[in-house]
N, C-alpha and C positions, 0 to 999 in steps of 0.2 A: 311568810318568810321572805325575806328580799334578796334577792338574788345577787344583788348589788353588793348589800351589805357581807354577803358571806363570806368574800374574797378576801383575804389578807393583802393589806399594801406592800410592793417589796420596798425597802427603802435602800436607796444605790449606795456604793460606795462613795466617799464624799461630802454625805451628807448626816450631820448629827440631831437627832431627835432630840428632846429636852422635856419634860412635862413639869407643868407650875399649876397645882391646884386642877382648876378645869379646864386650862387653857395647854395646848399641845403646839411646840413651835418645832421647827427647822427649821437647820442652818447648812446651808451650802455653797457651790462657789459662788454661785448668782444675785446671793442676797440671803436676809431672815424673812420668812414668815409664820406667822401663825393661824391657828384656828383657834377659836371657844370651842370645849364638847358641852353637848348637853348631858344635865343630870340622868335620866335614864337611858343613858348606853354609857357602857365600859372599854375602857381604851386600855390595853395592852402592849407596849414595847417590849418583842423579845426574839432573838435570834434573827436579827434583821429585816424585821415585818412589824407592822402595827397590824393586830389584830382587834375589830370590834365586834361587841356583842351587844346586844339587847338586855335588861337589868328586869324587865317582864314583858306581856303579853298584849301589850296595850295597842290600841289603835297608833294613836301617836307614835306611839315608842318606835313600832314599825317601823310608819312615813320617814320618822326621822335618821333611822339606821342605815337608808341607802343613803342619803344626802349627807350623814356626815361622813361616808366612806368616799364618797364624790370630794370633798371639800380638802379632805388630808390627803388623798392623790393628785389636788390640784396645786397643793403646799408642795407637795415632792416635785412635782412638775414642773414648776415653779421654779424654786433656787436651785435645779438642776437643768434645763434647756429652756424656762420662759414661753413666754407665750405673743401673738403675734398676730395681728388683722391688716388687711390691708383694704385701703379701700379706692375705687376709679372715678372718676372727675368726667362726665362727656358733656361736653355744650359748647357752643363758640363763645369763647372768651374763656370758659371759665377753667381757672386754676388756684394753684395751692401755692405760696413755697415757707420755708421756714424762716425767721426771722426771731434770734435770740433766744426767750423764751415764750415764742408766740408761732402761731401759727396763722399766717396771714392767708385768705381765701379769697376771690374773687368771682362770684357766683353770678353775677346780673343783677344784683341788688344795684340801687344809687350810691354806696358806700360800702369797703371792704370790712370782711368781716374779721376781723381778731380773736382768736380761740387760744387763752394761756392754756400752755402745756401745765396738766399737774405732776408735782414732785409723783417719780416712778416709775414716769412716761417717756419713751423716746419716740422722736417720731421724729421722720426721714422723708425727705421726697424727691427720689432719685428722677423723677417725670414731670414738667408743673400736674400733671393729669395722675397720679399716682400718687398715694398717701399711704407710709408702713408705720402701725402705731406697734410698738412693741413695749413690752413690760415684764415684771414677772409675779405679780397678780392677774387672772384672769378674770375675776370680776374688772377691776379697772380699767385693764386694758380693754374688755366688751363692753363700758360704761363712755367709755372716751369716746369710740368707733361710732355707738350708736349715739353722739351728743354731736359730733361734726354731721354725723350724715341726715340729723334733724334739722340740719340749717337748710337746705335744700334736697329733699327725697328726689328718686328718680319717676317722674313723671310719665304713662303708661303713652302719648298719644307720640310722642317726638324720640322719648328715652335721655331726655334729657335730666343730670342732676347728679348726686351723688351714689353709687353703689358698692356695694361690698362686690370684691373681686367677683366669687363664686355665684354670686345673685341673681337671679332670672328674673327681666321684666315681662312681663307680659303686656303684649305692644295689643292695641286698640288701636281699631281702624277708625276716621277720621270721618266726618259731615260725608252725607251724598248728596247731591243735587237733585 
């Protein structure tokens, strides 16, 4: 049984539930979104909760019970407060800032890098060294985060590159003589 899956979502005030076939959306003040359910789990809208179940005993069916109870709390989450990564910039030189719909970086490459924001993304950079990507998808927004911080990772011996705020490098000590 998945412990995950047991829990009923509450869905806030605000926000309207809608079900189309096998697809489950809300809408709220933030925006719409949706999930697909999958066929063997059952999705119920009632008295202000989505409750799911399991439709049998399957291995699968399981696996998939807690993830889709993950997926439709990330919906409510979503077009109700969004979701939000930030990420820090340390090296000499290198910075960020925004530029229409682009995000221009300048990392120690010979040539800056250009990163279009996609349609759902805001991103801010109140620091050249400081990047807030916000959204109200959380795949997206954790798709964006880790696509900038692939342009340049933070390197273990100096700490130099890109990290996610919360990140811990682990620093390595350098050549002995």
């Amino acid at each position: 049984m998945s412990r995950v899956g047991k829990k009923p979502v509450e869905i806030p005030a605000g926000v309207k539930p809608s079900m189309d076939g096998n697809r489950l959306s809300f809408k709220g003040p933030k925006g719409e979104l949706s999930v697909a359910m999958v066929e063997d789990i059952t999705c119920v809208v009632e008295d202000g909760r989505v409750v799911l179940s399991p439709r049998n005993n399957l291995k699968h069916t399981m696996q998939m019970w807690g993830l889709q109870r993950s997926l439709v709390n990330n919906c409510i989450m979503g077009v109700t407060e969004g979701f939000s990564e930030v990420l820090e910039i340390s090296g000499v030189g290198y910075r960020a800032n925004v530029q229409g719909k682009s995000i221009k970086l300048q990392l120690g490459f010979s040539h800056d890098v250009d990163f279009p924001i996609p349609e759902g993304i805001t991103i801010k950079t109140p620091e050249p060294t400081v990047i807030e990507i916000s959204g109200i998808d959380k795949q997206q927004v954790g798709q964006v985060a880790a696509n900038i911080r692939n342009y340049r990772r933070p390197e273990p011996y100096k700490g130099k590159g890109i990290r996610y705020r919360d990140e811990y490098v682990y620093r390595k000590e350098g050549k002995k003589k």
